[in-house]
C-alpha positions as CSV (number, residue, x, y, z in Angstrom):
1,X,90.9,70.9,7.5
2,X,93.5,70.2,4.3
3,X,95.7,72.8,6.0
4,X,95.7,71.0,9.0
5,X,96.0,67.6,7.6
6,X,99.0,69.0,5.6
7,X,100.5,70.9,8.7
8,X,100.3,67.3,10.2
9,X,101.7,65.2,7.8
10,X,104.7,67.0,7.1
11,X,106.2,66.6,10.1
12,X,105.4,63.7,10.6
13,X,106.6,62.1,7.2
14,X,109.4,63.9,7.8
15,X,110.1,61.6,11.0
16,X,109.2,58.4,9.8
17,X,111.8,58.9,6.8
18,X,114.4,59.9,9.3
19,X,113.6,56.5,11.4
20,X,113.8,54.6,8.0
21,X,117.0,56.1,6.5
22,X,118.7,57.2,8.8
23,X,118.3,54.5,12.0
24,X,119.3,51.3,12.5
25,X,116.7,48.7,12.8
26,X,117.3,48.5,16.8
27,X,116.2,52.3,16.8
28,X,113.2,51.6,14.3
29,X,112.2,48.9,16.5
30,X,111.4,50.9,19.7
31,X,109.5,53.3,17.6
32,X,107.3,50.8,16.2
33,X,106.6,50.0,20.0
34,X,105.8,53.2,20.7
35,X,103.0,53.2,17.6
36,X,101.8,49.8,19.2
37,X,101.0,51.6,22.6
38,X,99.3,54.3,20.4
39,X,97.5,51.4,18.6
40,X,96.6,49.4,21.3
41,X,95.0,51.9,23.1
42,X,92.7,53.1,20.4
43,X,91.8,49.4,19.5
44,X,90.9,48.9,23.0
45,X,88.4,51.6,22.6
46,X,86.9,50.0,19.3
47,X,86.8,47.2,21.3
48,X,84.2,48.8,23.6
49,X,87.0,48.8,26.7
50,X,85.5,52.1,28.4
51,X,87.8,52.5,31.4
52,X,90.5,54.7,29.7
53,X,92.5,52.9,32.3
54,X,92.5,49.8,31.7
55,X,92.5,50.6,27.6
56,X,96.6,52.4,28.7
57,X,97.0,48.8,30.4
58,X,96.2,46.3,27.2
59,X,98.1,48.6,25.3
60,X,101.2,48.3,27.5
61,X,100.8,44.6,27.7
62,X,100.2,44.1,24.1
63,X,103.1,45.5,23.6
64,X,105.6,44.0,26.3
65,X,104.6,40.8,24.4
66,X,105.8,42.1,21.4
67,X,109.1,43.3,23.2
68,X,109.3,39.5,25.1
69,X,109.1,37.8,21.5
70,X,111.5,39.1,20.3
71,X,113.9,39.4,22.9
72,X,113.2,36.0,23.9
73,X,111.8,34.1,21.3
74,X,113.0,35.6,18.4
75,X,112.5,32.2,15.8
76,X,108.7,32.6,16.7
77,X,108.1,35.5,15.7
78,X,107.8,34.8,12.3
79,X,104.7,32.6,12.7
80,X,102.7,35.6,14.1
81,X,102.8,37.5,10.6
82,X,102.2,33.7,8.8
83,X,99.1,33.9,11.4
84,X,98.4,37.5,10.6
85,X,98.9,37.1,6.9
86,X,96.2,33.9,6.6
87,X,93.9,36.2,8.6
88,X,93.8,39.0,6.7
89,X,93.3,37.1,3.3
90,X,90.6,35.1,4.8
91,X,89.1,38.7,6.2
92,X,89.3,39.7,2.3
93,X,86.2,38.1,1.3
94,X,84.5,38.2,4.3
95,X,84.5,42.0,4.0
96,X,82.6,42.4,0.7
97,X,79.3,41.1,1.9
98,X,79.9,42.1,5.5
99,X,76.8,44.2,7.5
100,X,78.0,46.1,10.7
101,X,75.8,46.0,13.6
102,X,74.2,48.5,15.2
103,X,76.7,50.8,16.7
104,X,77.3,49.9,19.9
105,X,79.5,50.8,23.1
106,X,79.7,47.3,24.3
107,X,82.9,45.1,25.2
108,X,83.9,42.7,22.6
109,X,86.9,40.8,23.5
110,X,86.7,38.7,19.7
111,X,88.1,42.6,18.8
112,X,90.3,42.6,21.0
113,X,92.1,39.2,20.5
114,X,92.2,40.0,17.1
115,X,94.5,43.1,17.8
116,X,96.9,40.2,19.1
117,X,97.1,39.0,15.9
118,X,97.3,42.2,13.8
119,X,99.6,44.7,15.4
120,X,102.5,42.2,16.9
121,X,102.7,40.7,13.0
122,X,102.7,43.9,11.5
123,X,105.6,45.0,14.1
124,X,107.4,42.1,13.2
125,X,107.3,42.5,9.5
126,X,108.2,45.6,9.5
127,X,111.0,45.1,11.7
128,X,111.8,42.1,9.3
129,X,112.0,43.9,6.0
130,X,113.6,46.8,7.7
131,X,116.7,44.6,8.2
132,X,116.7,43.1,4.8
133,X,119.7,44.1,2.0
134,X,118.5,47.4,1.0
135,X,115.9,46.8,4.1
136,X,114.9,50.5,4.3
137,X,114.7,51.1,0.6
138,X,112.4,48.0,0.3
139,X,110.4,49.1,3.5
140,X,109.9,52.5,2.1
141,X,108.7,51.0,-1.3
142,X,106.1,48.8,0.6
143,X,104.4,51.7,2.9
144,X,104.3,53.8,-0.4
145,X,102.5,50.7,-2.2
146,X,99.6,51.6,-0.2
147,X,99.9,55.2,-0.3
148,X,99.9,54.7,-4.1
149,X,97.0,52.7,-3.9
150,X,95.0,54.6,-1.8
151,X,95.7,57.6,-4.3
152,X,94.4,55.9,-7.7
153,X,91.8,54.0,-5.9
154,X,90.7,58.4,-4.5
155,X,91.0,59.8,-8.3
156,X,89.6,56.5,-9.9
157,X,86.8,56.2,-8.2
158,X,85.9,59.9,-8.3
159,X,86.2,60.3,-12.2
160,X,84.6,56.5,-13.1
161,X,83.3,55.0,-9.8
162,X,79.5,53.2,-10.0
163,X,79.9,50.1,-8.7
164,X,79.9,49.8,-4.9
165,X,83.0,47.8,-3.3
166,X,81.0,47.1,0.1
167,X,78.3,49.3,0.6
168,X,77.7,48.4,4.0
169,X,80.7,49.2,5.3
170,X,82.1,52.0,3.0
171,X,80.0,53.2,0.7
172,X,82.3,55.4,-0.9
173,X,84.5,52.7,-1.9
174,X,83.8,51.8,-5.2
175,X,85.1,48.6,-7.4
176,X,86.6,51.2,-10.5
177,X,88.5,52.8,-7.7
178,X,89.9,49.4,-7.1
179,X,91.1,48.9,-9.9
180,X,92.3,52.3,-10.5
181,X,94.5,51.7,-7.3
182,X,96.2,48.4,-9.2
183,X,96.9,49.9,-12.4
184,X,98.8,52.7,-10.4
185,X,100.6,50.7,-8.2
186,X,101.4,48.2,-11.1
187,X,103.0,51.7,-12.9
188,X,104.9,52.5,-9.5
189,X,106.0,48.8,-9.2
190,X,107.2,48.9,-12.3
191,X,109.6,51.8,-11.7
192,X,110.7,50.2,-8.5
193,X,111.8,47.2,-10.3
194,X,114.1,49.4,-12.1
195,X,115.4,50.7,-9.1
196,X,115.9,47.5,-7.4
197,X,117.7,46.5,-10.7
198,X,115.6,43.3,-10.9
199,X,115.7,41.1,-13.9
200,X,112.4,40.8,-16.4
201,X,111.0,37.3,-14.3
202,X,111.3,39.2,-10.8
203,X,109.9,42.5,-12.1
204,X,106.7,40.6,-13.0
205,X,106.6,39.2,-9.5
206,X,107.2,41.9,-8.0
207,X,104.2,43.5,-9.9
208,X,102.0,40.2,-9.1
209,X,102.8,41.4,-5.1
210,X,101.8,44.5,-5.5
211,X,99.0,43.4,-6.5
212,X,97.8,41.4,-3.9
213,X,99.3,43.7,-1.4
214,X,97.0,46.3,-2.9
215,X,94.0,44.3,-2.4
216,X,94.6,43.5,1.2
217,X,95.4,46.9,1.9
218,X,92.1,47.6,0.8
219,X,91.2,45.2,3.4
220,X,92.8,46.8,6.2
221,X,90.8,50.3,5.3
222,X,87.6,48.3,5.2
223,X,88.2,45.9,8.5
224,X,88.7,49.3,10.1
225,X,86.1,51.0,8.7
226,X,84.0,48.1,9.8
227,X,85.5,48.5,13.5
228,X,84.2,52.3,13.8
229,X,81.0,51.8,12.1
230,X,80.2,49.0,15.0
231,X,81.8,51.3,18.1
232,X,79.7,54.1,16.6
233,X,82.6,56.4,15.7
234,X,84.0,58.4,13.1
235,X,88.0,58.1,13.7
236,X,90.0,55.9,15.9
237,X,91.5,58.4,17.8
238,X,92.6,62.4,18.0
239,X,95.8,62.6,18.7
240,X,96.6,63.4,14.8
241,X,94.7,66.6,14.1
242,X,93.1,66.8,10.7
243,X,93.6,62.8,10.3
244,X,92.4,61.4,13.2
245,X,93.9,58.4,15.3
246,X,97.0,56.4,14.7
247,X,94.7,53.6,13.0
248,X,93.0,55.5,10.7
249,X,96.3,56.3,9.3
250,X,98.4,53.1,9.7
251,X,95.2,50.5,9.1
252,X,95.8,49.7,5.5
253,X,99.4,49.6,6.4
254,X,99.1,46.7,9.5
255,X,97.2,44.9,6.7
256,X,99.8,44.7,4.1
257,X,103.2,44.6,5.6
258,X,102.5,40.8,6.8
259,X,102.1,40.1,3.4
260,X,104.6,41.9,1.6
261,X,107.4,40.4,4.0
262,X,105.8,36.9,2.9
263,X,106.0,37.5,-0.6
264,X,109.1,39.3,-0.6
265,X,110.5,35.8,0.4
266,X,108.7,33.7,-1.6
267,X,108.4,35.3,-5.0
268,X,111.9,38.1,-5.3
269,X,114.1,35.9,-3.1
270,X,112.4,32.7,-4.7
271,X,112.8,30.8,-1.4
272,X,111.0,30.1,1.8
273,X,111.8,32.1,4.8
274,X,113.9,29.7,7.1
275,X,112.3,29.2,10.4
C-alpha cells in the first residue's frame, strides 16, 4: 500500500508543481476545473446521489457556475470564499462535539448545497493567490502549510497523543497531535518569512495565519471524515490508488485556502481586499 501511495504521489506532485511554476494562472485555472468535476462527483456520492448519472451532471454544473463567475461576474467572486471562509470557522466548533449518524445511503441535499459553498471558494482562492506578486511561491507555501500540518499533527500524536480531538468522528485524531501540527508549521512559517523577506511585525503575522489556517485545515479533514462516516464509506473515491479519491486528498486543502487568501490580505498586505 506505501509503494503504491508513493508510486501515486510522485507523479502527481510532480504535475501540480509544473501547473504552479511553470503555468500561467489562465492554465492553472482550467485545471482547478477539472479537480472540481473530480470533486463534484465524489461529493455527489457522499451526498447519497446514487445515479452515477446524474452525480457526472451536478459535477458539470457545479462547475460551469464556477467557469460563469468568473467569466461573467468576476467582482463576485470574492464573496463566495468570504461565504466559504465564515462557514468553515463556524464548522470548527461544531466539529468537536459532533456525532455522525448512522451510516446511511440516503439523499441529502443540505450536503450537497454545502459543496456550492466549498469547492467554488476554494477555486477562487486559489486562482486568487495564484495571481498574487510571487503568486505561485505564496500558493505553494499555503498547500504545504497543510501538508506540514498534517505531518506534525501524524508524528505528534503517535509519540504523545492521549487526548481525543473528536472521538466521534476521528478517533485517531488526538489534541497533542494538534498541537504538534502548530508548532511545526509555526517552524516552517518561520523559514518562509525569511524567504518572503518580510520584516519582524509581518513574520509574526504570518505565523498568527498559519496558525489559524492550521486549525481549519484540521477542520476540513474532520468535516470530511464526518461526510464518509454518515455515507458509510471509507474513501471518497478510487480514482487515486493507494490514497483514495480526489477529496480525501484535497479536503484539508478546500478548507484552508479561503482563509489563507483572506488573511493574506488582511494581515501581510495590512489592507482589505477591494471589492
Amino acid at each position: 500500500m506505501l509503494k503504491q501511495r508513493i508510486l501515486t504521489a510522485i507523479p502527481l506532485a510532480l504535475v501540480v508543481g509544473w501547473l504552479i511554476f511553470f503555468q500561467p494562472t489562465s492554465v492553472f485555472f482550467y485545471f482547478l476545473l477539472f479537480i472540481a468535476v473530480l470533486g463534484g462527483y465524489e461529493w455527489a456520492k457522499l451526498s447519497g446521489v446514487g445515479n452515477m448519472a446524474a452525480r457526472l451532471t451536478f459535477s458539470l454544473l457545479i462547475t460551469a457556475l464556477i467557469y460563469l463567475f468568473d467569466r461573467f461576474l468576476p467582482a463576485y467572486t470574492i464573496w463566495s470564499v468570504y461565504v466559504a471562509a465564515l462557514w468553515w470557522l463556524s464548522i470548527t466548533f461544531y466539529l468537536k462535539s459532533a456525532v455522525p449518524s448512522q451510516p446511511s445511503s440516503r439523499f441529502r441535499a443540505d450536503k450537497l448545497l454545502v459543496s456550492l459553498i466549498v469547492l467554488p471558494a476554494a477555486v477562487f482562492a486559489m486562482r486568487d493567490i495564484h495571481q498574487l506578486y510571487q503568486g505561485a511561491h505564496w500558493l505553494f507555501y499555503a498547500m504545504s502549510l497543510v501538508w506540514v500540518a498534517d505531518i506534525g499533527a501524524y508524528f505528534s500524536g503517535k509519540r504523545f497523543g492521549r487526548r481525543k480531538l473528536s472521538p466521534n468522528i476521528s478517533p485517531g485524531k488526538t489534541r497533542e497531535g494538534l498541537i504538534g501540527a502548530v508548532i511545526l508549521t509555526s517552524a516552517y512559517t518561520l523559514l518562509a518569512s525569511f524567504y518572503f523577506d518580510l520584516d519582524r511585525e509581518h513574520a509574526a503575522l504570518l505565523i498568527l495565519l498559519s496558525v489559524i489556517v492550521t486549525f481549519i485545515s484540521v477542520s476540513g479533514d474532520l468535516y470530511f471524515s464526518f461526510l464518509k462516516r454518515e455515507a458509510g464509506l471509507k474513501d471518497s473515491g478510487h480514482i487515486l490508488p493507494g490514497h483514495g479519491g480526489i477529496l480525501d486528498r484535497i479536503d484539508s486543502v478546500l478548507a484552508a485556502m479561503p482563509v489563507f487568501l483572506l488573511g493574506y490580505h488582511w494581515l501581510i498586505q495590512s489592507g482589505q481586499i477591494s471589492i
